[in-house]
C-alpha positions in Angstrom: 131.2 112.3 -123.5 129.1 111.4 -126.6 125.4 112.1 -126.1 122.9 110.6 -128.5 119.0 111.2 -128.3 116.3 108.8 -129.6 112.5 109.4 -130.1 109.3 107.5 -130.8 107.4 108.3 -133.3 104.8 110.4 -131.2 107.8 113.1 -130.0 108.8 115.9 -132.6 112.7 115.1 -131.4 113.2 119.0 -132.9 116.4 120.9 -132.3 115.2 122.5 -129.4 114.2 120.1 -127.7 117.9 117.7 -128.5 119.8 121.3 -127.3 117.3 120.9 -123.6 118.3 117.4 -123.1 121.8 117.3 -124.3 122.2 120.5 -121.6 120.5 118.9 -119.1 122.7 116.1 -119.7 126.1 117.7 -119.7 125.5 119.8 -116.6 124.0 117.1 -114.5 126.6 114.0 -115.4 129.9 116.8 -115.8 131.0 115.8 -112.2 131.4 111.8 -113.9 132.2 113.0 -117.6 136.1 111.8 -117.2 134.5 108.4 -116.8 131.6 108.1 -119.2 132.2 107.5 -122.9 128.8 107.7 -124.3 125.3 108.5 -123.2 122.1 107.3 -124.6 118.8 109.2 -124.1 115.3 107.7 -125.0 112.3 109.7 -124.9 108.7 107.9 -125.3 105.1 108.6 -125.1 103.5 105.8 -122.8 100.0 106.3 -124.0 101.0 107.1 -127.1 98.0 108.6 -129.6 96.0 107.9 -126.9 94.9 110.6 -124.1 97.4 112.3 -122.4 97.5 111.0 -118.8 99.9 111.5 -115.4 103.6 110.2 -115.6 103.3 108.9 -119.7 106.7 110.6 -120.7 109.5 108.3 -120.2 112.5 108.9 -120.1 115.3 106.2 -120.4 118.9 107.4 -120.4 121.9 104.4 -120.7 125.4 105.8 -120.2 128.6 103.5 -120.9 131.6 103.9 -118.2 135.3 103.1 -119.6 135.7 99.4 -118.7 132.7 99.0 -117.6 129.1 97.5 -118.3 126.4 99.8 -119.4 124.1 101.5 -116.7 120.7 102.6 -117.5 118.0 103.8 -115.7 114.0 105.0 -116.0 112.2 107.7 -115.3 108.0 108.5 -116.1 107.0 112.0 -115.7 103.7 114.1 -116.6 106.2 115.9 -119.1 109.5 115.3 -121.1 111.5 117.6 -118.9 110.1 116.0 -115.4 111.1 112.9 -117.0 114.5 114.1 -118.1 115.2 115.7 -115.1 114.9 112.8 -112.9 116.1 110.3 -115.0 119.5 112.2 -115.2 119.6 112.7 -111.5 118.7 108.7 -111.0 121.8 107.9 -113.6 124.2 110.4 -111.6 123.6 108.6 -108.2 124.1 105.4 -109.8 127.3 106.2 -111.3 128.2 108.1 -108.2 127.6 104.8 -106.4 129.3 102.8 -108.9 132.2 104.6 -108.9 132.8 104.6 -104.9 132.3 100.9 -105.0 134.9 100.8 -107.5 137.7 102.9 -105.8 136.8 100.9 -102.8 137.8 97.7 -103.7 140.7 99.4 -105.5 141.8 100.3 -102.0 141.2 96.8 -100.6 143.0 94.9 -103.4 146.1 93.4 -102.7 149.2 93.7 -104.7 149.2 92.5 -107.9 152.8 91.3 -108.4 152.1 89.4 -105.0 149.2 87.5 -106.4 151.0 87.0 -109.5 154.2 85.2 -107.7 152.0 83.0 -105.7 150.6 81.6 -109.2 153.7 81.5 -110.8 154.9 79.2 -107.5 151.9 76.9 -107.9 152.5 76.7 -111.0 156.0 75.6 -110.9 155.2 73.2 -108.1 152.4 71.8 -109.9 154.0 71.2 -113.2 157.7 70.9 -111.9 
């Protein structure tokens, strides 16, 4: 699982502070990290140079599942880590429940080679 972080200009995106979210990351998607190719984190100040105010840290993190679309997800937070924090735990129940949908209908599909036949018949029949 590839993790990439991106900051605006008003976050010092120092090493530190990559090492926090990449580890916050990794230990809260690990369970899903067989299924996710890449994850995209982006940190941003709301306000900006403006006054510092309640919940203007966003945090938006995107991760890509093989053969799938991208999921993505926001969080606001008083600081970068309360933002980081629950974004990651918002993107792990969405994957979670993205992933039981999947092996649900998985389950309910019918045979393949069955469908397959059936359109090879028609097609016959159509075309015959």
């Amino acid at each position: 699982m590839e993790i990439k972080i991106y900051t605006d200009h008003n976050i010092d995106g120092h090493e530190g502070l990559i090492a926090d979210v990449t580890e916050v990351v990794e230990d809260t998607l690990s369970h899903f990290s067989g299924h996710i190719t890449h994850v995209e984190v982006h940190l941003s100040d709301v306000n900006g140079d403006k006054k510092s105010g309640h919940d203007d840290m966003r945090c938006m993190m995107e991760a890509r599942l093989e053969g799938r679309h991208a999921i993505a997800v926001t969080h606001q937070a008083t600081t970068i880590d309360q933002a980081v924090d629950g974004a990651a735990d918002k993107l792990a129940n969405l994957i979670e429940g993205a992933l039981e949908r999947q092996h649900d209908l998985e389950l309910r599909r019918t045979d393949p080679a069955v469908y397959e036949a059936n359109f090879q018949s028609r097609h016959e029949a159509r075309y015959s």
